[in-house]
C-alpha positions in Angstrom: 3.3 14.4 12.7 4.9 12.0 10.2 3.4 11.6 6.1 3.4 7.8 5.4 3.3 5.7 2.3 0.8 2.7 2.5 0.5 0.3 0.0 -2.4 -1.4 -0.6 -3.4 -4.6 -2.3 -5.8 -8.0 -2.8 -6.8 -10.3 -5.4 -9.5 -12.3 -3.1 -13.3 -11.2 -3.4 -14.4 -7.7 -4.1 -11.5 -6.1 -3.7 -12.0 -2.3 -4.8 -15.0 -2.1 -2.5 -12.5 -4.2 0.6 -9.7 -1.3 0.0 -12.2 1.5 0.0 -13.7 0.0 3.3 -10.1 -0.6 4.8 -8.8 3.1 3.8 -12.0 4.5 5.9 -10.9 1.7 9.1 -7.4 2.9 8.6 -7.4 6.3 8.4 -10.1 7.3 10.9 -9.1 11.2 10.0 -7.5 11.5 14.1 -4.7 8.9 14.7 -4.1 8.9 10.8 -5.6 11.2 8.7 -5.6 10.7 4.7 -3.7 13.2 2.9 -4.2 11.5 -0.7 -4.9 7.8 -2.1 -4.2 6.9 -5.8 -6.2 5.4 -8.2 -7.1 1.6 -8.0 -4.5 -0.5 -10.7 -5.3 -4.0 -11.7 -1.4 -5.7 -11.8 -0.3 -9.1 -12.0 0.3 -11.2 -9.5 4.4 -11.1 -8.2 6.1 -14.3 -6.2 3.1 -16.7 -6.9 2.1 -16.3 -10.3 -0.5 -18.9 -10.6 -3.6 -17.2 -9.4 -5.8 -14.2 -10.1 -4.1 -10.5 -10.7 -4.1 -8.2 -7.8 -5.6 -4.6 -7.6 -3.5 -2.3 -5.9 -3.5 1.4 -4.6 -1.3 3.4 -2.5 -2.2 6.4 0.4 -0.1 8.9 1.6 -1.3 9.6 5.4 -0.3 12.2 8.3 0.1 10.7 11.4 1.3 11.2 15.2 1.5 7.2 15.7 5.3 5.9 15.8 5.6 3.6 12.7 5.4 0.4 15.3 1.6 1.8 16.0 1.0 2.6 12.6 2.3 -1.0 11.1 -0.5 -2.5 14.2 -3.1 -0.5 13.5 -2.7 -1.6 10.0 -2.2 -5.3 10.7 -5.4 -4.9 13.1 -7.5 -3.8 9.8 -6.5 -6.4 7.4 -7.5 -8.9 10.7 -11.1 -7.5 10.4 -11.0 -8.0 7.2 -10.7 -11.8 8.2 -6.6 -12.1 6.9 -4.7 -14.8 8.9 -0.6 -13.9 7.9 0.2 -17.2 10.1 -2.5 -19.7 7.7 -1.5 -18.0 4.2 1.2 -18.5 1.5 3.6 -15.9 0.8 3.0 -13.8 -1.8 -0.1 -15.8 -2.5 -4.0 -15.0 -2.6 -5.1 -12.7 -0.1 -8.3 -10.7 1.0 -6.2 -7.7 2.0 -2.4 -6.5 1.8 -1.5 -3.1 3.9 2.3 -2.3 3.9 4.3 0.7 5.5 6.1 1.8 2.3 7.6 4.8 4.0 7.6 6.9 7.5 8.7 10.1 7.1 11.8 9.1 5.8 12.3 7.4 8.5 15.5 4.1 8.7 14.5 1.7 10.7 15.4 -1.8 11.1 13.8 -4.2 13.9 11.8 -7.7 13.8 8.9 -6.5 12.9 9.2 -3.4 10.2 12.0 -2.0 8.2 11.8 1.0 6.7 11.9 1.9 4.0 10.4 -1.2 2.9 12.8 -3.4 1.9 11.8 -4.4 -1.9 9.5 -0.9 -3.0 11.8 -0.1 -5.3 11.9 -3.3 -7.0 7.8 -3.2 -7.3 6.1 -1.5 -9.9 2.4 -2.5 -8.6 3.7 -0.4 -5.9 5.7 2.4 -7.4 2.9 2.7 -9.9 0.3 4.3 -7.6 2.8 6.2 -5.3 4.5 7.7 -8.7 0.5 8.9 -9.0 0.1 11.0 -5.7 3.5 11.0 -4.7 6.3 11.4 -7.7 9.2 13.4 -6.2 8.6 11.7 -2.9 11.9 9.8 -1.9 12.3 5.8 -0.8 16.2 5.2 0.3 17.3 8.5 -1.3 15.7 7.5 -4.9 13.0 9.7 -6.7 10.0 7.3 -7.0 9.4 8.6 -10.7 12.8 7.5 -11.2 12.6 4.6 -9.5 9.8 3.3 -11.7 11.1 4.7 -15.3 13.4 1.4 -14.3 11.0 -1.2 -13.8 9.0 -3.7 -16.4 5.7 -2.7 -16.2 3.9 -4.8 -18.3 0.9 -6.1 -17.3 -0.1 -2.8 -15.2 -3.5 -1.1 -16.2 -5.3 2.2 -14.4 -8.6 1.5 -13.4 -11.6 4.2 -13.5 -12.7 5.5 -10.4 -15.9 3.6 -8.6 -17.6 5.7 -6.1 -16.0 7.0 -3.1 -12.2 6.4 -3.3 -11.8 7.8 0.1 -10.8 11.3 -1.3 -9.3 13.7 1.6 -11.0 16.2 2.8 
């Protein structure tokens, strides 16, 4: 069994209530069970800035799929959740964003994943909500605390808890 970071994110609809749904799709508590899922944060929008802020949150899963099952069982959820990654812009306005932060600290380079991913470090809507569940946790040998004590996070607010957030059992 492996522990994954999964980052979350969407600025398109209701998007607390579409990454509470996709958590529950995703980890389905046999193929990927949910260890821990940080709050939701509302953050800016990164690449495309001309269009609504995102909210983001971040998971940290156990798993027994190889990080090629887990990156298409992920890409499988955000397609029920109608996403199209051929019909979209990049970084633009999206319904649902699931990325494979980290497998187990896992290198892995191939067409369709690297590992770590390749620009966490330079994120802060992602560091923010791993740095949450996950601080000591390591992405290409760096501290993620320490990772995000470099970044600019302006912009980057907490939100209060709604509901279920898919808390572990």
């Amino acid at each position: 069994m492996a522990e994954a970071l999964i980052a979350l994110g969407g600025n398109v609809g209701d998007v607390r209530t579409t990454l509470a749904r996709a958590i529950a799709r995703l980890c389905d508590g046999t193929a990927v069970r949910l260890l821990a899922r940080s709050s939701d944060y509302r953050t800016p929008p990164w690449g495309v800035t001309e269009q609504p802020p995102f909210i983001n949150c971040a998971i940290v899963a156990e798993t027994g799929l190889s990080p090629q099952a887990l990156l298409a069982r992920a890409q499988a959820v955000e397609r029920e959740f109608g996403r199209d990654r051929a019909r979209e812009q990049r970084w633009g306005p999206r319904m649902l964003d699931i990325d494979l932060i980290d497998y187990g600290g896992v290198t892995l380079d191939v067409p369709e994943l690297t590992l770590p991913h390749p620009r966490a470090l330079e994120r802060a809507f992602v560091l923010m909500p791993i740095a949450e569940i996950a601080p000591d946790r390591r992405i290409a040998g760096m501290r993620v605390a320490d990772a995000l004590a470099l970044l600019d996070r302006t912009g980057i607010e907490m939100l209060p808890p709604i509901g279920d957030r898919n808390q572990p059992a």
